[in-house]
C-alpha positions, 0 to 999 in steps of 0.5 A: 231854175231851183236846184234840188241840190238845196234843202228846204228851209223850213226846218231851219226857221227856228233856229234863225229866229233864235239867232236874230230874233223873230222879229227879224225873220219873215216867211209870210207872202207880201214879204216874199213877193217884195224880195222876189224882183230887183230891177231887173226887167219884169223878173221874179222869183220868190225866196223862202224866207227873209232874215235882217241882221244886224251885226256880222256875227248874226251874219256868221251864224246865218251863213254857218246854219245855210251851210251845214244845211246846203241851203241857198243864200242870196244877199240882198241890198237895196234892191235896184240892181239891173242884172238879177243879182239879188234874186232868189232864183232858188227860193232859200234864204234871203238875207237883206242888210237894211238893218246894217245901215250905220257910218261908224267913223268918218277919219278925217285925219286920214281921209277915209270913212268906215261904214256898214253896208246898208247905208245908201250911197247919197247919205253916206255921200252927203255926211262926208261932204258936211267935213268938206270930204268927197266920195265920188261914185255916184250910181244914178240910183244912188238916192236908194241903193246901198253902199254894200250893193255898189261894192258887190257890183264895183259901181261907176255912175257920172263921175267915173270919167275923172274920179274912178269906179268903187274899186278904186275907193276900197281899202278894207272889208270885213267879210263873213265867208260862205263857211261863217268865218269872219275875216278882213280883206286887207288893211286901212292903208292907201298901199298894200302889197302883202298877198293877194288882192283879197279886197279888190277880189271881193269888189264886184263879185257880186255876193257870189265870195263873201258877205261884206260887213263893214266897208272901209273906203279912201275919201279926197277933199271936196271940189269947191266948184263945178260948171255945167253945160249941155250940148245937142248934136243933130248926129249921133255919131258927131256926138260920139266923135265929139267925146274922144275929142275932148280928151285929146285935146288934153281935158278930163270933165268931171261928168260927160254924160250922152243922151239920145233925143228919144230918150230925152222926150221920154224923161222930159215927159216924165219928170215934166221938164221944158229945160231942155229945148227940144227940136226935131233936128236933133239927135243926142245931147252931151252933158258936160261938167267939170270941176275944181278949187279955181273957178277962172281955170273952169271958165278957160276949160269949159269956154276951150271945150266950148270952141272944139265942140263947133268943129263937130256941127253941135247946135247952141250950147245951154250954159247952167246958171245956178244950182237949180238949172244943174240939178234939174239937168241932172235929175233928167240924166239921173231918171232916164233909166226909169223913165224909158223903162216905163215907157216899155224900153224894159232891156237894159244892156250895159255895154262899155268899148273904148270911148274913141269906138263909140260912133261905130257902137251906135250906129251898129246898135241902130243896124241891129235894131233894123236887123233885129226889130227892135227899138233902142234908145242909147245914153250913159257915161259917154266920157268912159265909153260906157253906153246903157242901151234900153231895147224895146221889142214887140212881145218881149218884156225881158231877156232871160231865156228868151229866143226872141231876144237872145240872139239880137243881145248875142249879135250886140255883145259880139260887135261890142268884143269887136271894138275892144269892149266888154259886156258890163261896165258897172251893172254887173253879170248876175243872171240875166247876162252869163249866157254871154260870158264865152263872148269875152271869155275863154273857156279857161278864163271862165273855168279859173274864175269858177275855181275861185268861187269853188275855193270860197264857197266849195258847197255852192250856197252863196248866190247860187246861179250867178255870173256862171 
């Protein structure tokens, strides 16, 4: 997969350390073997080098030596994306924003906060909180990843259901361009209609644009309460009915969250949990959660909720007593992804449809199993239609370039375009899923957004090999 387009980096390590330091800059083995995987199946490549800025302008002088050079960057956050994104798969220059890791301001005037990216997603979220501020996106990993790495990838996470994505959170970026330049994207207002969208461009591009620097981001007061209850279903497809349902019925939770059973066991295992009975007649449970400032309005929604469910034959609802029965409930929503993924489910697909389709999404995700001989297990964010789909199939560890896999993935990602879904709600497409980007593009779709990237980044060195 490396391109002898790219020269090699060698002969830029002096200057790099020039720039940052050679404290900063790393070319010994355990390093390039620590940056060569995400958490993206088993996948592994191997960078050259690995350099940690600490400001924009070291940034500018990185990116303006890459390119003078025709060296491939690949930026970096924390590491825990699902779709290859941030690996080297042209060995070149790695560049980790770790070291970026500052909250710069919170306005609380204004309800808005400026940060760097190398903050994680729950630190920035619990500062804001402490002056009764609320950032709502809440990827499962946010205990680790970085704020930086959810603008590349527009992250969702529970809570999209009722607050919205990334992009919706975004006012302003400072972004170093593949040419070094230094620009910011728009402005610090809550309405902007002065050129094109330059900031909602960038959220989601996937470092493929322009290196983000400093994030500035809207905030809204904090809910004072939330309920939480869990519900099984002994049918998959009653479960899925049961989503749309809720919402008709004019309720809009804060979190409706689907597990399967067999993903259930798997964590409830890993995290030895017993809160969550578990029975052999069960198929799949909901999580639902809502929130808000009157906790007598809550108790009517979830106790309204509560009596629709039993039209879809769901089994005893467990209401959450206290913090610590929603946190646990939590914590096994939140490691699912892990814990199937140790378990050998090591293919995560991230597919989205309209969430009134997703009875009929899976029960075909079971037919294709069949046809296809493989295991699957289904949870995610049921309340946005956005079902993560971990596969397990004999011999196969991963996906890329693997006719094993491919045409089960080509037969999923075709059934979900046929329900009138899409093939990446929030993991983004990075290596692993560009290879079925015709699925839901046209040819000229695809080339117009081959014409921005040609645009930014004319030489091709920043993120080299994704989305495309």
């Amino acid at each position: 997969m490396p391109s002898s387009k790219f020269n090699k980096v060698e002969n830029i390590i002096p200057e790099l350390e020039k720039i940052i330091g050679k404290a900063f800059v790393f070319i010994d083995d355990e390093n390039k073997n620590k940056y060569a995987h995400d958490q993206t199946e088993n996948l592994h490549f191997l960078p050259d080098v690995i350099v940690k800025p600490k400001t924009a302008e070291e940034i500018s002088a990185i990116v303006k030596l890459c390119n003078l050079n025709l060296l491939p960057i690949t930026p970096r956050g924390a590491g825990t994306g699902l779709s290859g994104g941030a690996l080297p798969i042209n060995g070149g220059v790695v560049i980790s924003f770790e070291r970026m890791n500052s909250i710069i301001e919170i306005d609380e005037r204004n309800l808005q906060v400026i940060t760097e990216p190398g903050v994680i997603t729950e630190v920035l979220q619990n500062a804001v909180k402490e002056k009764g501020l609320f950032y709502p996106p809440d990827p499962s990993s946010k205990g680790s990843c970085f704020i930086g790495g959810n603008i590349a990838e527009n992250s969702g996470g529970p809570r999209a259901v009722k607050y919205g994505v990334v992009k919706d959170y975004v006012l302003n970026l400072e972004v170093v361009l593949p040419s070094g330049e230094i620009i910011w994207t728009g402005a610090n207002v809550l309405k902007n209609s002065t050129g094109y969208n330059l900031t909602q461009l960038m959220v989601g591009s996937e470092g493929t644009l322009g290196l983000v620097t400093k994030i500035v981001l809207k905030l809204i007061p904090y809910p004072k309460h939330d309920l939480l209850m869990l519900v099984p279903f002994n049918n998959l497809e009653n479960a899925g009915a049961a989503v749309s349902a809720i919402f008709r019925a004019g309720f809009t939770p804060s979190a409706l969250e689907l597990i399967e059973i067999d993903a259930l066991k798997i964590v409830s295992k890993f995290v030895d949990s017993t809160i969550v009975p578990v029975t052999e007649d069960m198929a799949a449970h909901l999580i639902i959660e809502v929130d808000g400032n009157n906790p007598s309005i809550l108790m009517n929604e979830m106790e309204a909720i509560t009596q629709l469910l039993t039209e879809f034959d769901c089994g005893d609802i467990l209401f959450a007593d206290d913090a610590q029965q929603k946190e646990e409930l939590w914590k096994l929503r939140r490691r699912v992804s892990e814990a199937v993924k140790i378990d050998g489910y090591t293919i995560e697909e991230d597919t989205v449809v309209p969430r009134a389709e997703l009875p009929k999404l899976i029960k075909g995700v079971k037919e294709l199993g069949i046809k296809h001989n493989f295991k699957a297990v289904c949870y995610g964010h049921a309340g946005d239609g956005n079902l993560h789909i971990r596969i397990k199939k004999a011999g196969s560890i991963y996906s890329l370039n693997n006719p094993d896999v491919i045409p089960a993935l080509r037969s999923l990602f075709m059934l979900v375009k046929s329900l009138g879904g899409t093939i990446s709600g929030e993991h983004g497409i990075g290596l692993i899923q560009k290879e079925f980007m015709d699925i839901v593009y046209t040819p000229a779709g695809i080339d117009l957004m081959r014409g921005i990237k040609t645009v930014f980044d004319p030489n091709n060195i920043l993120n080299p090999g994704k989305i495309f």
